[in-house]
FITI-362280 format. One record per atom (N, C-alpha, C, O, CB): atom name; residue in one letter; x, y, z. Coordinates in Angstrom, 3 decimals. Glycine has a CB too. Layout:
N
CA,a,X,Y,Z
...
END
This chain:
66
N,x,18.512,-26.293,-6.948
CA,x,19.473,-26.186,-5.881
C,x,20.550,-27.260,-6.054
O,x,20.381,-28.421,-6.425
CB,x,18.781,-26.310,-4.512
N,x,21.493,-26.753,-5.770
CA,x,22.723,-28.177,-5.927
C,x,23.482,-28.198,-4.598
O,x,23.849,-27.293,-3.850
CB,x,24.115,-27.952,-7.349
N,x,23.606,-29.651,-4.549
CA,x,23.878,-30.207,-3.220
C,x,24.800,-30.980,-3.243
O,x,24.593,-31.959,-3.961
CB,x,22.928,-30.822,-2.630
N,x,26.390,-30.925,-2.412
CA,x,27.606,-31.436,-2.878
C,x,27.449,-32.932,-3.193
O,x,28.378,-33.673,-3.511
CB,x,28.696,-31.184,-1.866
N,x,26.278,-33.253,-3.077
CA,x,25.948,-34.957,-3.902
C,x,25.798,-34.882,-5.620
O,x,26.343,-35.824,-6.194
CB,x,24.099,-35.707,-3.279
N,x,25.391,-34.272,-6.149
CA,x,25.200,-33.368,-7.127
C,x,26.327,-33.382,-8.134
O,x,26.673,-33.987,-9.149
CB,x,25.021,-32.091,-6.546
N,x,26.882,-32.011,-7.009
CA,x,28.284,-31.502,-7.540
C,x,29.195,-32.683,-7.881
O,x,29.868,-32.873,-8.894
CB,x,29.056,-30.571,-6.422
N,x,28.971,-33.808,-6.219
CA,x,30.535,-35.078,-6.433
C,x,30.098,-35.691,-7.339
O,x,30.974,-36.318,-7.935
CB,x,31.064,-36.348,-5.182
N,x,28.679,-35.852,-7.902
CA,x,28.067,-37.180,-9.005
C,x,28.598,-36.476,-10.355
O,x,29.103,-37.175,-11.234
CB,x,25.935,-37.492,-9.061
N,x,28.490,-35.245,-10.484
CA,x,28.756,-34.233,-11.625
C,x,30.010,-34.722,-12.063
O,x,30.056,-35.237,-13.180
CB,x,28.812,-32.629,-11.220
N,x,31.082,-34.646,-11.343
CA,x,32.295,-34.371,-11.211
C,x,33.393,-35.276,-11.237
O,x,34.580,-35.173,-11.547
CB,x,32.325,-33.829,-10.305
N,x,32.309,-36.629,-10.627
CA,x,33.029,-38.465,-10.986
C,x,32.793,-38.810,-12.447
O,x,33.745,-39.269,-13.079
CB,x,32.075,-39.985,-10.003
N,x,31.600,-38.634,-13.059
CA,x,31.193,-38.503,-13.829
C,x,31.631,-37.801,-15.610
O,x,31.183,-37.988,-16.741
CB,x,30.546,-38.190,-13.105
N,x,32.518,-37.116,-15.121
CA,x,32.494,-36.278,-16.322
C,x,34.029,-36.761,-16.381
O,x,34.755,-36.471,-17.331
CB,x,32.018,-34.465,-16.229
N,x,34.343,-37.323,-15.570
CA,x,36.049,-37.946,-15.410
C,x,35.452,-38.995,-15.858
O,x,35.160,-38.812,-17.040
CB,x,37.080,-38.121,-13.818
N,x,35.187,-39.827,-15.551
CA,x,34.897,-41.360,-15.887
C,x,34.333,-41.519,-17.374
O,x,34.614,-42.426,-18.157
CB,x,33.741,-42.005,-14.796
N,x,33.212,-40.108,-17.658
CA,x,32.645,-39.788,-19.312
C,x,33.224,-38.754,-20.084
O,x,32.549,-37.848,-20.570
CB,x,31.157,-39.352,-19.385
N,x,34.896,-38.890,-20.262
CA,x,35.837,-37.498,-20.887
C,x,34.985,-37.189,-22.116
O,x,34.957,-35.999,-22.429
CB,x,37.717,-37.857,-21.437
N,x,34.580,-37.681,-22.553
CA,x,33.915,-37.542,-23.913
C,x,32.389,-37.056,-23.717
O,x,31.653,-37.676,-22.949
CB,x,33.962,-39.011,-24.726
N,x,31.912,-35.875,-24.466
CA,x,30.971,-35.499,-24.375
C,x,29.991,-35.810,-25.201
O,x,29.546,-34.939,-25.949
CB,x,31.131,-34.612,-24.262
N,x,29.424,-37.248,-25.216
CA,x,28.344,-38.473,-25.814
C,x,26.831,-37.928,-25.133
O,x,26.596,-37.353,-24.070
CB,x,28.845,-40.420,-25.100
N,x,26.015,-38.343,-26.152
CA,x,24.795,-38.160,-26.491
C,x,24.376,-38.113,-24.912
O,x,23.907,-37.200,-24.233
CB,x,24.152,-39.288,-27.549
N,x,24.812,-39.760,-24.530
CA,x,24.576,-40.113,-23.245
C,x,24.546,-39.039,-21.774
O,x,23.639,-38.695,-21.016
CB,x,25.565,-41.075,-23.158
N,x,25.868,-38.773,-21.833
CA,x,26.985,-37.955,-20.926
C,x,25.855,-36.982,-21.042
O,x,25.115,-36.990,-20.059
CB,x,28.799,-37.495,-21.521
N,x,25.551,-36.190,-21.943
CA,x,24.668,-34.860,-22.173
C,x,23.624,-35.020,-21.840
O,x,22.979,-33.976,-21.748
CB,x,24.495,-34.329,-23.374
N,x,22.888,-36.300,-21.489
CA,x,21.753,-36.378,-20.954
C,x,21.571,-36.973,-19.769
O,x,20.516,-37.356,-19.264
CB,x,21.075,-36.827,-21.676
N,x,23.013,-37.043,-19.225
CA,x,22.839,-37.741,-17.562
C,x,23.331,-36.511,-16.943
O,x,23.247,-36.400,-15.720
CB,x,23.917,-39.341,-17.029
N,x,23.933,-35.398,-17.788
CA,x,23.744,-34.456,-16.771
C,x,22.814,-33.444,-16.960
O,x,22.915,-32.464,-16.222
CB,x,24.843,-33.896,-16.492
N,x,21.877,-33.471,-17.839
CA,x,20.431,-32.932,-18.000
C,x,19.776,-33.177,-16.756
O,x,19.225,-32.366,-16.012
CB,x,19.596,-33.603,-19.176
N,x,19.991,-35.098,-16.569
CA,x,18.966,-35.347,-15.624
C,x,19.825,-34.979,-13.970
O,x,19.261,-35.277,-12.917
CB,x,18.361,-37.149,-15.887
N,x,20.973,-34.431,-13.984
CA,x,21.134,-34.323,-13.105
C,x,20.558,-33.007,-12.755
O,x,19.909,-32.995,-11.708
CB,x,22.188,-34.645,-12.955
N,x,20.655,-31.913,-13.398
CA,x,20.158,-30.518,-13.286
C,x,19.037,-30.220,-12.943
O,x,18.623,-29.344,-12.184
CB,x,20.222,-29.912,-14.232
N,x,18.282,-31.385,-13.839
CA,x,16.678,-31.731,-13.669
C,x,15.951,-32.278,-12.241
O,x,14.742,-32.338,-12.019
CB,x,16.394,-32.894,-14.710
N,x,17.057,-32.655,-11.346
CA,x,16.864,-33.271,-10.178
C,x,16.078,-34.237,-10.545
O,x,14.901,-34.160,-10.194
CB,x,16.390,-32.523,-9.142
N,x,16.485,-35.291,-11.273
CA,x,15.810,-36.301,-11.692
C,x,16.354,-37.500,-11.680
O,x,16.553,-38.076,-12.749
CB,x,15.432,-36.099,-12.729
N,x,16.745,-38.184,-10.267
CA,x,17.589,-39.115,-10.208
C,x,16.933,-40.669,-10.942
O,x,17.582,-41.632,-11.353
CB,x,17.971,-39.143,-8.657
N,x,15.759,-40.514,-10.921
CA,x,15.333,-41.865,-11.878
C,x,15.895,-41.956,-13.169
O,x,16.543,-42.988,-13.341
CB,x,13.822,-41.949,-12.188
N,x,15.829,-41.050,-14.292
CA,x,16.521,-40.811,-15.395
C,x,17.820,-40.831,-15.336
O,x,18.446,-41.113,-16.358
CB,x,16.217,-39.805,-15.865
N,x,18.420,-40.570,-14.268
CA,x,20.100,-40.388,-14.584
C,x,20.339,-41.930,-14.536
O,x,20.920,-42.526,-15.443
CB,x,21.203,-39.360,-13.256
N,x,19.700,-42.719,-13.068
CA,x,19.879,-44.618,-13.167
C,x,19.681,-44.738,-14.356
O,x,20.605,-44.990,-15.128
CB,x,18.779,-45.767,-12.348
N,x,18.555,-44.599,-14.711
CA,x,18.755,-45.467,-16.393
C,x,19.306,-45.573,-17.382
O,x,19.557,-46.537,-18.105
CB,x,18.175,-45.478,-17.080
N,x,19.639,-43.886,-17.459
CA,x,21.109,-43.670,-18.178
C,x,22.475,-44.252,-17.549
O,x,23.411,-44.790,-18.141
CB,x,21.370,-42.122,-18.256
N,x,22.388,-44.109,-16.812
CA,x,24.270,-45.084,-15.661
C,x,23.855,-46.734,-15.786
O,x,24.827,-47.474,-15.637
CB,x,24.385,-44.605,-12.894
N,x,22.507,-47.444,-16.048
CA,x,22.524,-48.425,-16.293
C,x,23.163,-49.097,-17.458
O,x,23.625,-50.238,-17.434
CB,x,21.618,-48.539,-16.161
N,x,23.148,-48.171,-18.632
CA,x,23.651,-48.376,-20.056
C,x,25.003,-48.300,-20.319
O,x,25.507,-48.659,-21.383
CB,x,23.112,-47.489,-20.906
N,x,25.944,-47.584,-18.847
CA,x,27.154,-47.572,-19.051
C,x,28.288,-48.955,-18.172
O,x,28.146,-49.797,-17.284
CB,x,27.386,-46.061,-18.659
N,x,29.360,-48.487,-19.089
CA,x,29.762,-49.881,-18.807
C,x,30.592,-49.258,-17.674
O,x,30.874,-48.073,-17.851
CB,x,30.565,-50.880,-20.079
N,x,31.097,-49.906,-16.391
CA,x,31.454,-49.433,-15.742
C,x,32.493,-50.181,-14.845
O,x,32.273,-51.277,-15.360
CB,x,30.565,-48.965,-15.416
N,x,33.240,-50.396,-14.116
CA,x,33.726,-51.895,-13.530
C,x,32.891,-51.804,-12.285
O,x,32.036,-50.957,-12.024
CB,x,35.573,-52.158,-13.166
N,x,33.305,-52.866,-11.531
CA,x,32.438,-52.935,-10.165
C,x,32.599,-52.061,-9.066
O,x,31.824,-52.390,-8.169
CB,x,32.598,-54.131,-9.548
N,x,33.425,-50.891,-8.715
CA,x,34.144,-50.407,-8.283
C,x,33.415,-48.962,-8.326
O,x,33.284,-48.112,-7.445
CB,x,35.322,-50.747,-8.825
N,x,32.956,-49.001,-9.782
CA,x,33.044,-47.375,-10.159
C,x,31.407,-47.089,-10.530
O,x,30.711,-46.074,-10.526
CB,x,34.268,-46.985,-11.739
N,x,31.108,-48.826,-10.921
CA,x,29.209,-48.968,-10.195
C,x,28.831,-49.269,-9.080
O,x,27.622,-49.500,-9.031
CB,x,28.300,-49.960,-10.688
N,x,29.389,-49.368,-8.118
CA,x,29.360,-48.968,-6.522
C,x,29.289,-47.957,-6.205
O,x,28.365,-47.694,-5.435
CB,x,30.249,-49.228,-5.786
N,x,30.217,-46.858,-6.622
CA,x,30.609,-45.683,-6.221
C,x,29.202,-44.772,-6.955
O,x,28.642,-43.875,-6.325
CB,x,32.307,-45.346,-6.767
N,x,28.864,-45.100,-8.072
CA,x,28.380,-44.135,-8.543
C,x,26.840,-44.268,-8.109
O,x,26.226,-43.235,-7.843
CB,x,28.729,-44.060,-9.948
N,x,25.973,-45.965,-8.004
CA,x,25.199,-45.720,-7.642
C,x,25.409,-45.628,-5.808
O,x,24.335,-45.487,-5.225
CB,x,24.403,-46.501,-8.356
N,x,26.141,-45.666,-5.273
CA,x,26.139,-44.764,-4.174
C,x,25.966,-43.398,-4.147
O,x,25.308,-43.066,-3.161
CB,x,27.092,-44.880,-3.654
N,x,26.246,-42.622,-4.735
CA,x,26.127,-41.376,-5.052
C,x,24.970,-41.493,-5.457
O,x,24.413,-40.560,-4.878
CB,x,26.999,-40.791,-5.861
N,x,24.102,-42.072,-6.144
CA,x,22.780,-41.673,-6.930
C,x,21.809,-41.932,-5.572
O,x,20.997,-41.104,-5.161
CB,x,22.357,-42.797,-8.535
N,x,22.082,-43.366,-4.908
CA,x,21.340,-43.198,-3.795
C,x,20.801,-42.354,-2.559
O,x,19.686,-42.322,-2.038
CB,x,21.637,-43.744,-3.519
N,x,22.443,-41.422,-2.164
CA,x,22.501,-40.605,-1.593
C,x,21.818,-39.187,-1.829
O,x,21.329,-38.281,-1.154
CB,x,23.486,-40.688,-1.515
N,x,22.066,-39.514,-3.221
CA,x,21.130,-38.068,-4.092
C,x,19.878,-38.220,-3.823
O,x,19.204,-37.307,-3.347
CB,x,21.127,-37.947,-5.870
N,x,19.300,-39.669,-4.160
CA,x,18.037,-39.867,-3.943
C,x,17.070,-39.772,-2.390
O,x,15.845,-39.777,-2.270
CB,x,18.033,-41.052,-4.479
N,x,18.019,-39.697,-1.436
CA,x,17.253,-39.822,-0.067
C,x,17.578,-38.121,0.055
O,x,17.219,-38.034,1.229
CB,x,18.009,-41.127,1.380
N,x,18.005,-36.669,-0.306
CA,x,18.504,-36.117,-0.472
C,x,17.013,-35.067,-0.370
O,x,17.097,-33.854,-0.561
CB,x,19.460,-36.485,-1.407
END
């Protein structure tokens, strides 16, 4: 089931990762997978500014109480 937390994490995401990396392909595996533990660990490895690792693990959190 996808849930516009999902969709907005999908969608920041694929803007912020234009490039379709090993990584990218497997954080949105784990998103499909409803597997928000795997996607953190993958978003841990990316570099991100402070701004856009706020935003995103906000979104992962939100996914996660979800």
């Amino acid at each position: 089931m996808t849930t516009a937390t999902t969709v907005s994490l999908l969608r920041w995401l694929r803007r912020q990762l234009r490039e379709p990396t090993p990584d990218r392909e497997r954080l949105e595996a784990a998103i499909a997978n409803n597997d928000p533990a795997e996607a953190r660990r993958i978003v841990a490895r990316v570099t991100f500014n402070d701004a856009q690792r706020r935003h995103v693990e906000h979104l992962l959190d939100e996914w996660q109480r979800s």
